[in-house]
ROPA-183228 format. One record per residue (C-alpha): residue in three letters; z, y, x. Coordinates in steps of 0.2 Angstrom, whole numbers, plus 5000, padded with zeros to 4 digits. Layout:
REM ROPA-183228
ALAZYX/...
END
This chain:
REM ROPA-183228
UNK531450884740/UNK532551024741/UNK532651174728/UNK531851274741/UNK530451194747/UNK530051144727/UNK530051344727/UNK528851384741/UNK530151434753/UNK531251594758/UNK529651704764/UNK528351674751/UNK529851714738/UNK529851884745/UNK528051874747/UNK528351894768/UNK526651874779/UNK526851774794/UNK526651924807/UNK528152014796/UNK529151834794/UNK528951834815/UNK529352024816/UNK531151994805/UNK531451844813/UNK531451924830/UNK532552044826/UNK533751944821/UNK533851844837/UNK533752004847/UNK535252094837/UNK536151914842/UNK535451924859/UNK536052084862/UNK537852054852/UNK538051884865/UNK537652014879/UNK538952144872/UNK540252024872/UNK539851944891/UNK539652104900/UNK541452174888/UNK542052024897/UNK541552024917/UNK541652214918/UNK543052274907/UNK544452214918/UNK543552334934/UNK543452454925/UNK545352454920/UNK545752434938/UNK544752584943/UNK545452694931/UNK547152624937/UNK546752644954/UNK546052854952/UNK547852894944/UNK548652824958/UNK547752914971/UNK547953074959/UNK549753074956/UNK550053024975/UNK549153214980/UNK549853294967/UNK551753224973/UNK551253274989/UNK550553434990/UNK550953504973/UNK552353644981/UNK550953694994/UNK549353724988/UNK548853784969/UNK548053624960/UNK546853704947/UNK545953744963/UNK546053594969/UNK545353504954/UNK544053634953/UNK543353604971/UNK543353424966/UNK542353434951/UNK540953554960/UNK541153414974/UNK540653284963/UNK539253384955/UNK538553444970/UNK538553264978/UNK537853184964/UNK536553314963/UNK535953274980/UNK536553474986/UNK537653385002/UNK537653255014/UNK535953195005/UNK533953235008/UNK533453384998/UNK532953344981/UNK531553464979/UNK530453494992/UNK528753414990/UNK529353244994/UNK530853264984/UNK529753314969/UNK528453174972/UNK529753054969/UNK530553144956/UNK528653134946/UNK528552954950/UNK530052924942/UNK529453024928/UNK527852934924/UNK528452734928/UNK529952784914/UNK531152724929/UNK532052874926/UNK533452844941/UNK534253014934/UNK534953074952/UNK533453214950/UNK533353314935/UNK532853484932/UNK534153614930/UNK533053764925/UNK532353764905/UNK530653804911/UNK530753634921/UNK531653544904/UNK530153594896/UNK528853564909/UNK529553384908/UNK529353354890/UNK527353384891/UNK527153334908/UNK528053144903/UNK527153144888/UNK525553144897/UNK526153044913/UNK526852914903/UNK525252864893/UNK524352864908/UNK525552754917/UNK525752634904/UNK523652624902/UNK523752574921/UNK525052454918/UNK523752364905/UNK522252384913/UNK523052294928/UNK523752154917/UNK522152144910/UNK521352124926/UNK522951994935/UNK522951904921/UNK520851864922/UNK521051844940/UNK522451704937/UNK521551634922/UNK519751624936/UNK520851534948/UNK521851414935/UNK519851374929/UNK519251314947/UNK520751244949/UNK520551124933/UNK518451114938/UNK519151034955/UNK520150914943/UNK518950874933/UNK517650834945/UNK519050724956/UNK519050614940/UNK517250614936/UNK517450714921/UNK515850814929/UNK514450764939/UNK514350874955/UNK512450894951/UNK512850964934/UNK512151154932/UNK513251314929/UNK513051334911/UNK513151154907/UNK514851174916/UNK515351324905/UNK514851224890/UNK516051084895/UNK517651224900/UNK516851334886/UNK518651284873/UNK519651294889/UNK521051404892/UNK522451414904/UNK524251374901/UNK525151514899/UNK526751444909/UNK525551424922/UNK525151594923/UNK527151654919/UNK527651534936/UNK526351624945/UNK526651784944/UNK528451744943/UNK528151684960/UNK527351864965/UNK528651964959/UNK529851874969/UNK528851884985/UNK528752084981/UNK530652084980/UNK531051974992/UNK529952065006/UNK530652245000/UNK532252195001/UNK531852135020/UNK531552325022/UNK532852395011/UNK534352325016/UNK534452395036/UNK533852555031/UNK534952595018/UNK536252475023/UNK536452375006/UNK536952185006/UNK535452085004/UNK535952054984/UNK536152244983/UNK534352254987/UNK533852124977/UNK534652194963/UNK533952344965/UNK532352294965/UNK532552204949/UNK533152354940/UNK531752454948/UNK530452354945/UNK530652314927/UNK530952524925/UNK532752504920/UNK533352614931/UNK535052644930/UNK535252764948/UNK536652664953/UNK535752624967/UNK534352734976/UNK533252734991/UNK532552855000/UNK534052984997/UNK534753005016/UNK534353155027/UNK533553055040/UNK532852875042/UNK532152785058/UNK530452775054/UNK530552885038/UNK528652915033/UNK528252735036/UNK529952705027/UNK529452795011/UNK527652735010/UNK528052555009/UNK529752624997/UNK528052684987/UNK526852534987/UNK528552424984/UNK528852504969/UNK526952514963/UNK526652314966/UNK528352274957/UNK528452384942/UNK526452304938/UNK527052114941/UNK528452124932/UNK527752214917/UNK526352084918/UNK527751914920/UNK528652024903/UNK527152014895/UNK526751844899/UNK528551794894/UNK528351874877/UNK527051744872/UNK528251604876/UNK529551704865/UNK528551704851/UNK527951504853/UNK529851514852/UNK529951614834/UNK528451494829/UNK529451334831/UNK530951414824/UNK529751464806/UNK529051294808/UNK531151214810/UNK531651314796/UNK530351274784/UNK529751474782/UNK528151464770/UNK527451624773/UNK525751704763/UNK524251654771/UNK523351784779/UNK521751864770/UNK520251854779/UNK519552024784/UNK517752064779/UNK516551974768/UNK516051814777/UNK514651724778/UNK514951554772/UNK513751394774/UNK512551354764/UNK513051214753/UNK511051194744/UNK510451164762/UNK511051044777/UNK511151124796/UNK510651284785/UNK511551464783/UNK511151594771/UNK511151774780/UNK511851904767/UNK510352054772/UNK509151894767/UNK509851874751/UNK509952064748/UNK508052074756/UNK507451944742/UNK508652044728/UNK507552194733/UNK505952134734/UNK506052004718/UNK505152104706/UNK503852144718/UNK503451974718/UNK503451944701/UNK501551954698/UNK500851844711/UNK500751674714/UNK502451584712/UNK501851444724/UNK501751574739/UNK503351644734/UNK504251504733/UNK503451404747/UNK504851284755/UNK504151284773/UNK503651424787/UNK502051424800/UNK503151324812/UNK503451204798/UNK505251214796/UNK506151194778/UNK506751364768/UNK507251414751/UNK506251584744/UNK506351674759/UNK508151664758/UNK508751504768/UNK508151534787/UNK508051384798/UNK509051314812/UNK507751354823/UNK507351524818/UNK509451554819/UNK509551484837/UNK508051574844/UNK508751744837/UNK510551754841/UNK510051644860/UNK511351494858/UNK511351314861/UNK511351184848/UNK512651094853/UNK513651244854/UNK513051304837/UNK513251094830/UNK515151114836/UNK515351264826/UNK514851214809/UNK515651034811/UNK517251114814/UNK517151244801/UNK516751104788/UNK518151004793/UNK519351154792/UNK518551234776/UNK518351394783/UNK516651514786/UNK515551554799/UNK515251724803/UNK513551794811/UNK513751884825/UNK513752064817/UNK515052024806/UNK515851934819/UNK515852084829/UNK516752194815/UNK517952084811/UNK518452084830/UNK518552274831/UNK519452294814/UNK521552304816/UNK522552184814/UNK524452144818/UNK524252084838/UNK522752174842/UNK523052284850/UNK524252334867/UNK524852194881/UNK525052074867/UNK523352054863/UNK522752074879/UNK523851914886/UNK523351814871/UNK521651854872/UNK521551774890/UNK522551644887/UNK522051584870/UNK523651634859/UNK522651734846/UNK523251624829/UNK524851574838/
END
């Protein structure tokens, strides 16, 4: 056994909780993700870049050999540098940036964070109109981005389920004649796969791009891996403006044209922040198995709240804590009359209790509406991992209480796909 396992490990040495073990961990990779990137994109665009650089000197010192006698250069230059600003500024040869069209794109730009750059406001009343205007638009776009992966992901996770009832009915698995709820008690542990889910919506984000590019490539006249390209960085809000649609004076079939540039962009930008969602999971499975290689022992998490635990004096009993505070209260009250009463072992329906504090099974279940075997499940598995059982109230504010993961995308994902003590 090494010095460092004999020790407890790296992570409970500086006393590191999991989530903040994951949280360094993933930084790590990323700052190595991102040096790796660094160096491959150093490497296939460098020597481009050096030939574009080479080839605008040439064309430069071939003007200025010709025409340097005749016409005066600083003018020259200065017509070219209000060229390229006026060109990139959409002022010639392109549609104009800021009638109402113009503008609606520019705002939708604005609140996806896409943020292509060839519109921008030139004026400091519209510099600062931006800054409150994204502010607002941006938290509302990104709430409409979870609220839709909320709801694809259900809608996946309803399909998957049928899918895996139709399995289990092919193998026998369930009787055709069995009932809805006992069906729901059977699936009740069941949760899709969450590569399931990635592949699917994988799948839709390339029938988005694939049928837009359809569209793009004759109207803008872009190679089909232009388009596809385009939609990519669009989609996932990159936006890097190299490439933009939509920015010619005229179009066959322009309104048409521009709607379906406008659901295009809608249906991608949610699928793809859903599939990067989705994905993130799978990263951290990844940072899990990498913990779990590298023998990181991290501080066990606290439970939140005060649970309640099970009863050890009774069996197939709980003790409910306002019980046990109820007796506390009315104990001297009771002090003067008959001990037999108050300490009488069975109710009216004949069922066992302890003082008024020990409530029976059946007393339990009628309250709080669940099924035995549901309920059976719960305290066999609680014994067998030593942890408590929670009654529903406290259940409830343990479940709206922050914690790391619970809120956001994150918690949204693992919540529907069953990643919550992943």
């Amino acid at each position: 056994m090494s010095r460092r396992r004999r020790e407890g490990g790296c992570c409970r040495a500086l006393r590191l909780h999991e989530d903040n073990t994951r949280f360094l961990l993933l930084g790590i990779v990323m700052l190595g993700y991102m040096a790796g990137g660094a160096a491959l994109f150093q490497w296939l665009e460098e020597e481009q870049e050096v030939k574009d650089r080479r080839k605008y000197w040439e064309v430069y010192r071939k003007f200025m050999a010709k025409y340097n006698d005749t016409v005066d250069m600083e003018d020259i230059e200065m017509l070219l540098w209000e060229y390229g600003n006026a060109s990139a500024a959409g002022i010639i040869h392109k549609r104009a940036r800021w009638d109402y069209s113009g503008a609606f794109y520019f705002v939708g730009t604005v609140v996806s964070t896409i943020g292509f750059g060839m519109t921008t406001p030139k004026t400091v009343a519209g510099r600062v109109v931006v800054i409150f205007y994204g502010f607002l638009g941006c938290s509302g776009a990104i709430l409409f981005f979870n609220l839709f992966l909320e709801r694809i992901i259900t809608f996946l996770a309803y399909l998957l389920r049928l899918l895996h009832e139709k399995d289990l009915r092919k193998k026998g698995s369930l009787d055709r004649r069995d009932s809805t709820s006992s069906f729901d008690y059977n699936l009740d542990e069941w949760k899709p796969s969450v590569y399931w889910v990635m592949l699917y919506l994988f799948l839709a984000t390339i029938i988005i791009a694939v049928s837009a590019s359809f569209v793009y490539s004759p109207m803008e006249g872009w190679s089909y891996f232009e388009c596809l390209y385009f939609c990519f960085v669009t989609f996932s809000t990159i936006g890097f403006g190299d490439l933009v649609t939509s920015q010619e004076a005229d179009y066959p079939h322009q309104v048409p044209y521009r709607l379906a540039n406008f659901v295009f962009v809608i249906c991608g930008c949610c699928c793809i922040y859903s599939l990067f969602n989705v994905t993130s999971i799978v990263i951290k499975q990844f940072l899990n198995w990498l913990m779990k290689s590298l023998d990181f022992q991290c501080i066990p998490r606290k439970p939140p709240g005060r649970p309640q635990l099970l009863a050890r004096g009774r069996r197939n009993a709980i003790t409910p804590y306002h019980l046990r505070t109820q007796a506390r209260k009315m104990g001297t009250k009771d002090k003067g009359e008959d001990s037999s009463d108050a300490d009488s072992t069975y109710d009216s329906d004949g069922e066992r209790r302890n003082s008024g504090e020990m409530i029976s099974m059946a007393d339990l279940l009628r309250a709080n509406k669940v099924s035995l075997a549901v309920m059976q499940k719960e305290l066999h598995e609680s014994a067998q991992r030593h942890q408590a059982i929670l009654l529903p109230s406290r259940l409830a504010a343990q479940e709206n209480s922050f914690k790391p993961g619970a809120v956001g995308p994150l918690a949204i994902v693992s919540k529907k796909l069953g990643d919550d003590d992943t």
